[in-house]
N, C-alpha and C positions, 0 to 999 in steps of 0.2 A: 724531818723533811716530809711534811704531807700531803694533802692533796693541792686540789687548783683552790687557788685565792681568788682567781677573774671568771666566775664559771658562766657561760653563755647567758645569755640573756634570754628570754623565752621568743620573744621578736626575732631575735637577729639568729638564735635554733632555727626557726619557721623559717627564715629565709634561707639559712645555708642548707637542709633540708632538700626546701624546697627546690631550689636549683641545682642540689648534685642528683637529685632522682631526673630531673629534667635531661638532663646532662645523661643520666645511666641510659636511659632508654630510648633517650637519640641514636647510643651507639649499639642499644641492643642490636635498635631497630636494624641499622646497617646490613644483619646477620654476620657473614664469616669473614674477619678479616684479614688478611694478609701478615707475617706475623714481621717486622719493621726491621728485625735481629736477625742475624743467623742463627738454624736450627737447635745450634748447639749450646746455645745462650741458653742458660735455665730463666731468665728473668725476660723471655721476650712476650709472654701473655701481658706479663704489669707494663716492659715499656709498650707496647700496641696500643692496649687501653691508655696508656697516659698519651701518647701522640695525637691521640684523637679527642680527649681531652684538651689536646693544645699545652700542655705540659713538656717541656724541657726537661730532657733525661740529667741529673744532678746526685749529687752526695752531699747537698745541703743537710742542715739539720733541720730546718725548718720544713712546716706540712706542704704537700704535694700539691693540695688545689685546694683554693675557699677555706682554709683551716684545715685544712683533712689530710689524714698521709693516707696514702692508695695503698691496698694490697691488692693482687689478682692472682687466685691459682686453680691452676687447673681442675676440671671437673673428678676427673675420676684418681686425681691423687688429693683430694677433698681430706684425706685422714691424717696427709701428713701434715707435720707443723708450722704456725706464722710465724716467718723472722719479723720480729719486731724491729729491730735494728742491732746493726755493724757497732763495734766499737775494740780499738785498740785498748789492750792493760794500759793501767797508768805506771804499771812498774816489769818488769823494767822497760826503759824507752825502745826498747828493739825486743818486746815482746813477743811478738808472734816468730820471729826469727829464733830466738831464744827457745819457743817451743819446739821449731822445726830443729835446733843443731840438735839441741841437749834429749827430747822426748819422740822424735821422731824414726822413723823406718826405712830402710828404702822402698820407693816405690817396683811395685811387681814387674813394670815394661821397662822404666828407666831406673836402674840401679842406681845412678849416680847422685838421684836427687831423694833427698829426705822428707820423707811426708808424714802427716799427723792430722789423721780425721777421726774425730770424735765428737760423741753427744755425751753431756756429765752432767749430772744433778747434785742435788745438795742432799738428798735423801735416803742415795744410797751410794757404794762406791760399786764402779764401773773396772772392769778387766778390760785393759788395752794390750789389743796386740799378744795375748795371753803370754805378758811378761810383768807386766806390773798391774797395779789398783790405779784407777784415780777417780777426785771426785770433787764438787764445788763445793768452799767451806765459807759461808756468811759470819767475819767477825764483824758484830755489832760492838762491841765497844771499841774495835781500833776505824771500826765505819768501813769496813773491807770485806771483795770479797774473792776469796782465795779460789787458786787451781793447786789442788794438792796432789802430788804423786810419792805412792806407797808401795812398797813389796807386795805378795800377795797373801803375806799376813797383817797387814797395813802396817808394817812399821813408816811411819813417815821421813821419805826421801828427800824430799824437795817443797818448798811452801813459798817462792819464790814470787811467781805471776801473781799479781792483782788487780782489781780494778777498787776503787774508790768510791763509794755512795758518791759523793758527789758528782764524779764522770758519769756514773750511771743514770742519776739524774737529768745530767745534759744531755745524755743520750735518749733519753724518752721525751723530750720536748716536744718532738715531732710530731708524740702520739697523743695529743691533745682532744684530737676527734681523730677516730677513724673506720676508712671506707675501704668494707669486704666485700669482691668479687668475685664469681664463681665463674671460669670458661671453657667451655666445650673447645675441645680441638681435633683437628680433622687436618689430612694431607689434600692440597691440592697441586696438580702440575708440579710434584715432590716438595712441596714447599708447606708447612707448617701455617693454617688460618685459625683463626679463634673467633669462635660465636659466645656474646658475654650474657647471661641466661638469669643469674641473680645477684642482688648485693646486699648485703647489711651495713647498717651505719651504726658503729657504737659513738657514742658524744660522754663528752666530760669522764675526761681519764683523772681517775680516783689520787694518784701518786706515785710517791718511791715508798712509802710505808707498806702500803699494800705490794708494792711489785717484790720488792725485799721478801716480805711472806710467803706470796708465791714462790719465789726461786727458793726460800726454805722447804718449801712444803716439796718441792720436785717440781710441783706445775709448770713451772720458767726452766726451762734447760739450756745450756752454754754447748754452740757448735764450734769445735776445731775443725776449719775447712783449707789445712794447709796440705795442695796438692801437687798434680806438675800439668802442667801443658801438652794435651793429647791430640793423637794423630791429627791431619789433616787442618793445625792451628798456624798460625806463621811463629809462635813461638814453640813448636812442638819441644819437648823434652824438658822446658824451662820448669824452674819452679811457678807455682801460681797459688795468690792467696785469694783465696775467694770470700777473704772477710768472715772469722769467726763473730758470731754474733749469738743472739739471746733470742728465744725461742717459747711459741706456746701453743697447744692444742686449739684449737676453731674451737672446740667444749669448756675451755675456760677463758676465754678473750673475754665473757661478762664478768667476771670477776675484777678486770680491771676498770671497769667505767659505769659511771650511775646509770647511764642509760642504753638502749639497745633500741636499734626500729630497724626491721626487715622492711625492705623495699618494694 
């Protein structure tokens, strides 16, 4: 499974290009926006800039604008990670539930509900909850790639969750081209605005070859964001899956795509 077969044309590069920087600095210009989400929404910098964008907030798999999936994060959390994308295990089909009955805790406010937030790599294993290991395991020849839970001598527990090169691959489709964000944020009249300040455009995303590597090497790291619904939500105390997903440092996003242009 390698890279792009259709890789942009150099024209029609120069045009999409051309019109998402058009586009960025329309909205720079604006300065501080208003943020379109409630405060409590981690993702209301991306939906603001995509609204003004003219973008439709969606869970499509396909890119965000002109080819391109949008990222947008915050200025001064700049170090922490890009979700790439969400995706459910392909196995078992109630996966992430599966994580929350069998590996999960209860939560610290609401005992009732079982929660399980982690970051796991394939490079080293992770202590959860200082009761067990776990850690992401790449089989290449069954094309899988595992959540393994271990004692804390790693005898292996559980090898159960996967996901499938293939799903995985679907799940990067989006990232075809894509467009990074950087936004300043500021309170106004208590309300959360964002002034959008820089972006990068990486073009022509390399593969599942390469992405596979990366999550070998640790670079790609898998978020468990199984949590619950806190104060002042109208589901307060529910469970809440905030979509575990796949993950990469800002310092290795060129790794995935032949080309990079700062804006």
């Amino acid at each position: 499974m390698g890279g792009n077969e259709n890789p942009n044309s150099f024209s029609r590069l120069e045009a999409l290009i051309k019109k998402i920087r058009e586009e960025f600095f329309r909205i720079k210009g604006l300065g501080f926006l208003m943020n379109v989400k409630e405060d409590s929404n981690d993702g209301g910098a991306g939906n603001t800039f995509e609204s003004h964008l003219g973008v439709q907030e969606n869970n499509k798999k396909d890119p965000d604008f002109e080819d391109f999936e949008v990222k947008t994060k915050k200025y001064l959390k700049s170090k922490t990670p890009i979700s790439l994308f969400t995706l459910r295990p392909t196995f078992p089909n109630d996966g992430d539930n599966y994580m929350r009955r069998t590996w999960g805790v209860p939560d610290a406010n609401y005992k009732e509900v079982l929660c399980f937030r982690t970051t796991l790599r394939a490079n080293r294993w992770s202590v959860v909850y200082k009761s067990y290991k776990f850690k992401v395991d790449v089989d290449r020849k069954k094309e899988r790639v595992y959540l393994v839970k271990a004692d804390l001598n790693e005898n292996i527990l559980d090898r159960t969750v996967y996901w499938s090169f293939e799903d995985i691959q679907n799940g990067t489709k989006k990232l075809q081209n894509l467009f990074l964000v950087d936004a300043l944020v500021k309170e106004v009249d208590q309300k959360q605005h964002f002034h959008y300040i820089n972006a990068t455009a990486f073009v022509d995303y390399l593969g599942n070859v390469d992405f596979i590597e990366l999550l070998e090497q640790g670079l790609i790291s898998y978020d468990n964001r199984l949590g619950v619904h806190g104060p002042g939500t109208p589901l307060e105390g529910k469970p809440h899956n905030h979509g575990g997903g796949f993950r990469i440092s800002k310092k290795h996003i060129d790794k995935l795509y032949r080309l990079r242009i700062d804006i």
